[in-house]
N, C-alpha and C positions, 0 to 999 in steps of 0.2 A: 504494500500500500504506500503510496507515495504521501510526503509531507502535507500538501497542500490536502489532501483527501483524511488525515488522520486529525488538520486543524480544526477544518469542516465539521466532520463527525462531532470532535468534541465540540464543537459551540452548538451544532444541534442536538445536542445530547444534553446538554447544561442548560438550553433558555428554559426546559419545559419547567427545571426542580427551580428555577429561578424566581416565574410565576408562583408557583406551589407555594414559597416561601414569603412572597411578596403575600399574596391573596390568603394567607392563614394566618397573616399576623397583623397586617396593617390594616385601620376597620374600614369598613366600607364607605362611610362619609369622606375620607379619603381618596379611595381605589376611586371613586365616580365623580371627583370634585375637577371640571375641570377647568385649566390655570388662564384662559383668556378663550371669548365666547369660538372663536377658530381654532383654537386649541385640543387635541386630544385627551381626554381622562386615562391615566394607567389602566382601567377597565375599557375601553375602547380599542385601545392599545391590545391587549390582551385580544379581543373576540375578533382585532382587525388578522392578529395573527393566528387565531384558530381559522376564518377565512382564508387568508391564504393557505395554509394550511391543509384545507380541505379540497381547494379551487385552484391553487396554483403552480406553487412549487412540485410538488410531488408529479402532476399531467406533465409539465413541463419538463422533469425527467425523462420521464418515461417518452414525450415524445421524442427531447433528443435520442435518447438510447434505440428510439426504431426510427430518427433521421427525417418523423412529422415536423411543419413550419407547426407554429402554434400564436392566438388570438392576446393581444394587450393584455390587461386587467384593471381595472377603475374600479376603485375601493368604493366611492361616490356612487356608482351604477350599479355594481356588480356585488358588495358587498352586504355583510347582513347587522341587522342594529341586534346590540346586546341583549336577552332576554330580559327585563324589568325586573321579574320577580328571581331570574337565577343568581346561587350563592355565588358569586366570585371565588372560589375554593371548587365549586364544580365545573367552573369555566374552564378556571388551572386544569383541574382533573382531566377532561376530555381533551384539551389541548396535548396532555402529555401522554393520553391514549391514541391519537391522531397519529400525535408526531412518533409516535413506534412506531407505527406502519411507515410510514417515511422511510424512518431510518433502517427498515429491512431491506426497505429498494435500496438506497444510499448505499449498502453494503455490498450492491453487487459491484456496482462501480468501478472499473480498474482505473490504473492510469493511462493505458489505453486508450478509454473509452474520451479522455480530458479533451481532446481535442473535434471532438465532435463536435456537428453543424446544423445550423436548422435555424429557418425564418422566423425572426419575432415580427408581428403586423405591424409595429411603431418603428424597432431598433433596427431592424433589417436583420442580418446574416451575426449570428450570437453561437459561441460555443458552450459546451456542458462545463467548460471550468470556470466561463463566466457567470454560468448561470447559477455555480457551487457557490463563488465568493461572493455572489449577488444577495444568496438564501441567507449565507450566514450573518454576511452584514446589516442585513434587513431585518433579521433578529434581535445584534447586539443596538440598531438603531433605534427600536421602539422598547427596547429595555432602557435606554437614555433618555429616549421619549417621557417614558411612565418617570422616571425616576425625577425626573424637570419637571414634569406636573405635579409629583408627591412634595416637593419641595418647596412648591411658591407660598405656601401660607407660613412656612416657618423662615423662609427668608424674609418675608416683609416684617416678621416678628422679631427679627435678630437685632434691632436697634444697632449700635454702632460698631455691628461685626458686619451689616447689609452689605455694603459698597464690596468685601471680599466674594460676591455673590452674584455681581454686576456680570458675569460672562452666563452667568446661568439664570437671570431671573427674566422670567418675560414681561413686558412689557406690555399693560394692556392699552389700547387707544380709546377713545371715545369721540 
């Protein structure tokens, strides 16, 4: 197994317990509070990536691996609103039952296979290593995501530790 395939693996192997951990202990008026009205809630975050999850990444293997072009994806169109009444602990949960099926495809993966091609309908001509480091970044992004949203209320409460904060606080308009 090659390097870039063994990083892979681990980071999608780690966002699911990462969820888990986030959603079992921080309360819910948190997970759903979010940090400016365009802004994402770390439970958003979350159900944006069981969506992909169920819809994207995974087709999008498997079409490279049999050499299918394959369709965009627009979170905004395409994507599904969070259940109201589900616990954020059972959101985790299915996410990290999702993403095992993933990761069994993910395992067939040689390095071989890295170089392979196939149409995205927006990017044009994309390989299966781009579409590895694509997955994994797009993980550790809405784990920064959630984590910047879990934080705006206790940055604007830090009095004159704030301004240490200035790279990470968002900034709401009106």
């Amino acid at each position: 197994m090659s390097n870039l395939l063994r990083q892979i693996q681990a980071v999608l192997t780690n966002t699911p317990h990462q969820w888990g951990s986030l959603t079992g202990t921080i309360p819910l008026e948190l997970l759903s509070r979010r940090p400016a009205p365009q802004e994402w809630s770390a439970l958003e975050c979350l159900n944006h990536l069981l969506d992909t999850e169920k819809l994207v990444f995974p087709k999008r293997l498997e079409a490279l691996l049999a050499g299918r072009d394959f369709e965009a994806f627009h979170p905004e169109a395409h994507g599904s609103q969070a259940p109201v009444n589900l616990n954020p602990a059972d959101l985790a949960a299915e996410f990290h039952q999702v993403r095992g099926v993933s990761l069994k495809t993910l395992a067939k993966v040689t390095p071989g296979d890295l170089s392979r091609t196939a149409r995205h309908s927006e990017l044009g001509l994309v390989t299966l290593s781009e579409l590895l480091n694509e997955w994994a970044g797009h993980d550790l992004l809405h784990l920064v995501q959630a984590g910047r949203a879990l934080m705006q209320p206790f940055i604007t409460g830090s009095g004159p530790w704030r301004p240490y904060f200035k790279e990470h606080e968002i900034k709401v308009c009106n």
